[in-house]
N, C-alpha and C positions, 0 to 999 in steps of 0.2 A: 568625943575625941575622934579625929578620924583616922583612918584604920589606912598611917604613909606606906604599911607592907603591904597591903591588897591593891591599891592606886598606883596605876601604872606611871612613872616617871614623868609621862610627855604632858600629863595634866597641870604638874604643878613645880614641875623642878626645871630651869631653863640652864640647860647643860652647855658648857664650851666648848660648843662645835661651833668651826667655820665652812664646813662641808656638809656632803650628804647626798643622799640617793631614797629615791621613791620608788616602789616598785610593786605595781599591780597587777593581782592573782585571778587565777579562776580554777576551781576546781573541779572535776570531771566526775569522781567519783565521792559520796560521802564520807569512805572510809578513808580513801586518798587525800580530802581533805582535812580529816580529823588525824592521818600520820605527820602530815608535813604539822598542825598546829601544837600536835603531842612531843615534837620533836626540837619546835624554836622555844618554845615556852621557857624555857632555863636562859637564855638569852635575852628574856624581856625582864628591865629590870623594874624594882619599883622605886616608889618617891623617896621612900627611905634607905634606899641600899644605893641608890644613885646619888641621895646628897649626902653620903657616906663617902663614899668613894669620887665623888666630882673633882678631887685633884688628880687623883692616880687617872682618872676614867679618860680610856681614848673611844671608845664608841659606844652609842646605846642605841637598842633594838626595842622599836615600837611595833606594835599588831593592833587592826583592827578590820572590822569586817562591815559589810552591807546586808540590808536584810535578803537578799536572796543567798549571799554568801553563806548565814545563818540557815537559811534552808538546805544550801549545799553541803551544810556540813552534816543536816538529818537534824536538826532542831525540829521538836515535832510541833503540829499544828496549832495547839493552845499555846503556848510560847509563844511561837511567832505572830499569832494574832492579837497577843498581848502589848506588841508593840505601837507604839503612835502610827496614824494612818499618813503622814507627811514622812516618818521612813520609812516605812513600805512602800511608798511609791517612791522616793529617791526622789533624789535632783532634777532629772530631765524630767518626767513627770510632771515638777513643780514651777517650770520654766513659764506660765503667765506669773505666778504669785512674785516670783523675785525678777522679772523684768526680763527677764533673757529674750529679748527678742531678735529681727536685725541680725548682725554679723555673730553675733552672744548666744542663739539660739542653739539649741543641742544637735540641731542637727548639722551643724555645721565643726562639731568638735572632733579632739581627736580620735581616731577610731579606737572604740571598747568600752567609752563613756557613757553613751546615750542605751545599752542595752542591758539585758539581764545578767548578762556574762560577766563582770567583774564584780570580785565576791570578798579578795582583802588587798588590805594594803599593806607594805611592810615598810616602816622608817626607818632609815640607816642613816643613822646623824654620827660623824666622826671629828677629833680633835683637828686631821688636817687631810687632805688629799692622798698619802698613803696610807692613811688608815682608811679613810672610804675604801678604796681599791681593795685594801683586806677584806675587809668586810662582804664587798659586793661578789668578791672572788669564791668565800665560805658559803654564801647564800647559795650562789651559781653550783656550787659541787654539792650543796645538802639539798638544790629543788631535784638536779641529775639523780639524788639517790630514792627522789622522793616521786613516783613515775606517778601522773595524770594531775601535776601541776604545773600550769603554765604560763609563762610571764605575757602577761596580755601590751603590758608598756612600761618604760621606767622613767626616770626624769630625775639629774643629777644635778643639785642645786650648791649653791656658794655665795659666800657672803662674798660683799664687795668692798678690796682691798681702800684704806688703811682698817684693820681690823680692830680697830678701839671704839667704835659705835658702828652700829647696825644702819642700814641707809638702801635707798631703791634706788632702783637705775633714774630717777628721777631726779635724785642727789638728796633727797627729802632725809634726816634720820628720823629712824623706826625706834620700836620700843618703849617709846616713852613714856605709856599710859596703860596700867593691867588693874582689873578691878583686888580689893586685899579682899581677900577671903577669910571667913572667919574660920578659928582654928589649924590658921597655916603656922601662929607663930610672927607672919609680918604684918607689923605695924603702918599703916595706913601714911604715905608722906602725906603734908597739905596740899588739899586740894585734890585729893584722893576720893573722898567722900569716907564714910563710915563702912566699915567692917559689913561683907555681904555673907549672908548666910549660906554656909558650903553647898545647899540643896539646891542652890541655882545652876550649879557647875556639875556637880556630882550627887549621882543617884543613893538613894539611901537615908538623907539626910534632911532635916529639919529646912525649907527654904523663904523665904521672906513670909509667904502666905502661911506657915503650920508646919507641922508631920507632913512627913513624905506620903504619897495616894498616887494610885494608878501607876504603878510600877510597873513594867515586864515581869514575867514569872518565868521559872520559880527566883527565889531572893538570890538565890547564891549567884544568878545568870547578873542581873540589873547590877546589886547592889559594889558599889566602886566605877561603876562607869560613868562612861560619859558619850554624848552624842557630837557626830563633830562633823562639821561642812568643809569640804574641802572646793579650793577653787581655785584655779590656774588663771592668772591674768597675765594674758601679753602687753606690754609696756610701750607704747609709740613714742620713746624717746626723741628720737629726728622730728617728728610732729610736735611734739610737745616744746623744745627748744625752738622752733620756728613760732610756735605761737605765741612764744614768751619774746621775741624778735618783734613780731609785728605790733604789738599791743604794749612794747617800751623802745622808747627813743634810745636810750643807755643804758646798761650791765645794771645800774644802780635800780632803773625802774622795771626793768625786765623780773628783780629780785622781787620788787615789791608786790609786782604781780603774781610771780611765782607764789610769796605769801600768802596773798589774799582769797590763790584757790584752795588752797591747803590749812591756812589760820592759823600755821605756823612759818618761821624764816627756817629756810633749807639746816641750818643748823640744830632745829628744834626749839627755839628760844619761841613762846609763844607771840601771838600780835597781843593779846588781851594783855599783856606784863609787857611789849616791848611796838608799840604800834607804831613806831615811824623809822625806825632802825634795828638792825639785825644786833643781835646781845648775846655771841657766843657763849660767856660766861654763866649768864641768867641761864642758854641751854644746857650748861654741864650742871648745875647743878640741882640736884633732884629734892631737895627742899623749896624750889622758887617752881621750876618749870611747869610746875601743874596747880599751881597754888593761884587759881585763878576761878571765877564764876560768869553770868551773863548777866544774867535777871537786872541785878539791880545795878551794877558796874557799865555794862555795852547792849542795855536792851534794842539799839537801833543799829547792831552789825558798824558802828562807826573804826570798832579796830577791829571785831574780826565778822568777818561777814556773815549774814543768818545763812548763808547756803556754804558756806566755807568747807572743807570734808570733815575738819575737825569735832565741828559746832553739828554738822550731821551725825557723824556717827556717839559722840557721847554730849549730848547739848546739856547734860551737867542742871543747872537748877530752872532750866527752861522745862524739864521733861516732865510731865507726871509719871511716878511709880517708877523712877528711873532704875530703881534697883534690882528691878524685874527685868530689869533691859540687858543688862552688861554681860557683856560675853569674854572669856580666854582666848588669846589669839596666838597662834605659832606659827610657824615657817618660815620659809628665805627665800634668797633670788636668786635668778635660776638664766641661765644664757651667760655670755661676755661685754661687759659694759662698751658702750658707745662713746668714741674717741671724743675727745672735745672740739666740738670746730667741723665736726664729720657729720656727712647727708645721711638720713636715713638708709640704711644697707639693709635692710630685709630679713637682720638676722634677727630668729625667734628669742625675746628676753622678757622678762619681768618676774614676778610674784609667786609663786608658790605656796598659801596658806590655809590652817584650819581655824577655824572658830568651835571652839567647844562650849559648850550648854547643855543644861538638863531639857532645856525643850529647845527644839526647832523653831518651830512654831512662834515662839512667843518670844523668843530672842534674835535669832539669827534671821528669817523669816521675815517676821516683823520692820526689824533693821534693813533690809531687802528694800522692802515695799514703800515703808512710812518712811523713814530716814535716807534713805540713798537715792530713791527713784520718784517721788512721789512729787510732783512737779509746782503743787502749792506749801511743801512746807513750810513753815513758819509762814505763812499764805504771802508768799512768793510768789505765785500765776504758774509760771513757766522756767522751773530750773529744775534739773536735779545736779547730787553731787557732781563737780566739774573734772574729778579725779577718777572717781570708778564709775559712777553712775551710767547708764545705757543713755548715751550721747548719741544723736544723728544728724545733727547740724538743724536740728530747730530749736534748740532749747537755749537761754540767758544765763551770764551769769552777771548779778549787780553788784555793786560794789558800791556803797555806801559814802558819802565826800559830803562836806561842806562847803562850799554854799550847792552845790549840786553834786547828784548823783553817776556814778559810771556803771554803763551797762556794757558789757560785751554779749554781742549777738551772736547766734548761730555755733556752740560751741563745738568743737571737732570730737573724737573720741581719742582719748589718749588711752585706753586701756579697751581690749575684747579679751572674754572667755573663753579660753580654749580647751577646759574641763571642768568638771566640774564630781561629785558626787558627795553622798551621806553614807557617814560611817558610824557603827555606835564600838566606843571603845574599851570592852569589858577590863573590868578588876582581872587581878591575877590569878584568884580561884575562879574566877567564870572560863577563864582561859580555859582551867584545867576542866574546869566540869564541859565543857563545849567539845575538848581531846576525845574527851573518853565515853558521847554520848553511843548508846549501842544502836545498831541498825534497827532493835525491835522498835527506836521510840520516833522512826519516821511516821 
């Protein structure tokens, strides 16, 4: 069974927030940082007291930290060496393995990112814009009481209005696709695949391979966490509407196009269920929208392309061992949407999100490498994902036609990195035991 009171909310409960605020920490002292942790930790809720409470709830408070953080707080040397060597070094560190190179590169991010100094982060997810404000207002007076914490950056994000589906400045809807986890309770829709053993996600736990092995120590630190990627993508809207301009004659093929980098029509209605016309209905509803495969239905990308972002990121009965693959993904968008019919304006927008996994490495990492960048997948020559992937204007995207094929060349970047880092998200008694570790056990 898993333990929904130690399991921080943000893992597995997807709460009715349309707002929200980010906001990353460094701590100067270890003690100073184990006051401010000793002192939100009643403000972090868990999985079970948040889907208690999810109609009344107007805000919930997440924490998490990076492995120098965990030093800063005086975690002592066996512990933190017990951690995976992918977070210990962090994100910029790991910027050959997942592509970051180009405009994506760390050293080009925003300042606090790329160094030792940023140690937590804190999630302030609220029902609406004055509750963030509350929220952001409590924090701001409990860091002032809490001296040698300092806000390194923050980043206040929001969904985008109508607020009855989730959607990127893209116009793309989001959400549509989370792996079921075993022992949450939900039932797996079609086309979901089978029930994933919670050790994929969270620490502790039985995961496809066996018993849980190679933990961080001691248990009470690991056990309830989770590790989680966090990644800021700016969104080239103006760019991206231009492209979808040049490469259709009409509104009607411009869509088509827009589908074919994505493998879905903007309303979510898949190509694999819907390949010549958009099927808003097929997208609302959650029995049909996922209830789809490759292998043996569209082995040749005819509806949805092999490099398409979708077919990348979860390629479903093309993968092997794909159940080792699948990751939790959260966050929102973050800027002011881009008028329709308006030029590029410069203003910074897009993506804000985490991927959460029991490894780095083998999930989120992986997916990085092989799936988003890796320029022969599904031995394509020269493509990577056409949505996120590290675009420079040498790479294809093909698109699959009878009686011949369409290739678009030189694809543009619609998306650059402008942060990024690794966080591991303890359970709610690691929290506590992390509070209250004493100076002797630096």
């Amino acid at each position: 069974m898993l333990e929904f009171d130690d399991i921080q909310h943000f893992v597995l409960t997807r709460v009715p927030a349309v707002t929200g605020r980010y906001e990353f920490l460094s701590f100067q002292e270890p003690s100073q940082g184990r006051g401010w942790l000793a002192g939100i930790i009643d403000k972090v809720e868990s999985a079970q007291a948040a889907a208690a409470g999810i109609e009344e709830g107007k805000r919930w408070v997440s924490v998490a930290l990076t492995w120098t953080g965990l030093r800063a707080l005086g975690l002592d040397g066996g512990s933190l060496a017990s951690f995976p060597e992918d977070f210990r070094q962090g994100m910029p560190a790991r910027w050959q393995v997942l592509g970051d190179t180009g405009a994506n590169h760390p050293d080009r991010w925003i300042s606090g990112f790329a160094g030792p100094d940023l140690h937590a982060i804190v999630i302030l997810f609220a029902r609406n814009v004055a509750e963030r404000q509350r929220s952001t207002e409590e924090h701001q007076a409990y860091r002032a009481r809490t001296p040698g914490v300092t806000l390194l950056s923050s980043l206040d994000v929001d969904a985008i209005p109508p607020f009855d589906q989730a959607r990127d400045h893209f116009g793309y809807r989001d959400r549509l696709t989370q792996p079921p986890i075993e022992g949450t309770g939900v039932e797996p829709t079609p086309g979901s695949g089978p029930l994933i053993k919670a050790g994929e996600f969270i620490l502790g736990y039985a995961d496809e391979d066996g018993p849980p092995a190679g933990l961080p120590q001691p248990e009470i630190l690991s056990r309830n966490g989770t590790y989680m990627a966090y990644r800021r993508l700016q969104e080239h809207v103006g760019a991206f509407r231009e492209f979808l301009r040049k490469h259709g004659e009409t509104p009607e093929e411009q869509e088509w196009v827009a589908a074919k980098l994505m493998g879905r029509w903007r309303s979510g209605a898949p190509l694999a269920l819907a390949p010549d016309k958009d099927d808003p209905a097929l997208a609302a509803d959650p029995q049909r929208n996922n209830n789809f495969t490759y292998a043996k239905t569209d082995p040749h990308g005819y509806a949805t392309p092999l490099g398409a972002h979708i077919r990348r990121m979860n390629p479903r009965d093309t993968a092997v061992n794909i159940q080792r693959r699948r990751m939790i993904r959260r966050g929102a968008t973050y800027g002011p949407p881009l008028r329709e019919g308006s030029a590029e304006d410069g203003v910074d927008r897009g993506v804000a999100a985490f991927v959460l996994c029991a490894s780095l490495v083998r999930q989120y990492e992986f997916a990085q490498n092989v799936w988003i960048n890796d320029p022969n997948f599904h031995e394509l020559g020269n493509e990577r994902d056409p949505i996120i992937g590290t675009q420079d204007g040498t790479f294809d995207m093909t698109i699959p036609k009878r009686p011949v094929r369409r290739k678009i060349t030189g694809l543009p970047a619609f998306t650059t990195v402008r942060s990024g880092a690794y966080f591991f998200l303890p359970g709610i008694k690691a929290l506590r035991y992390l509070a209250t570790l004493s100076e002797s056990a630096r």
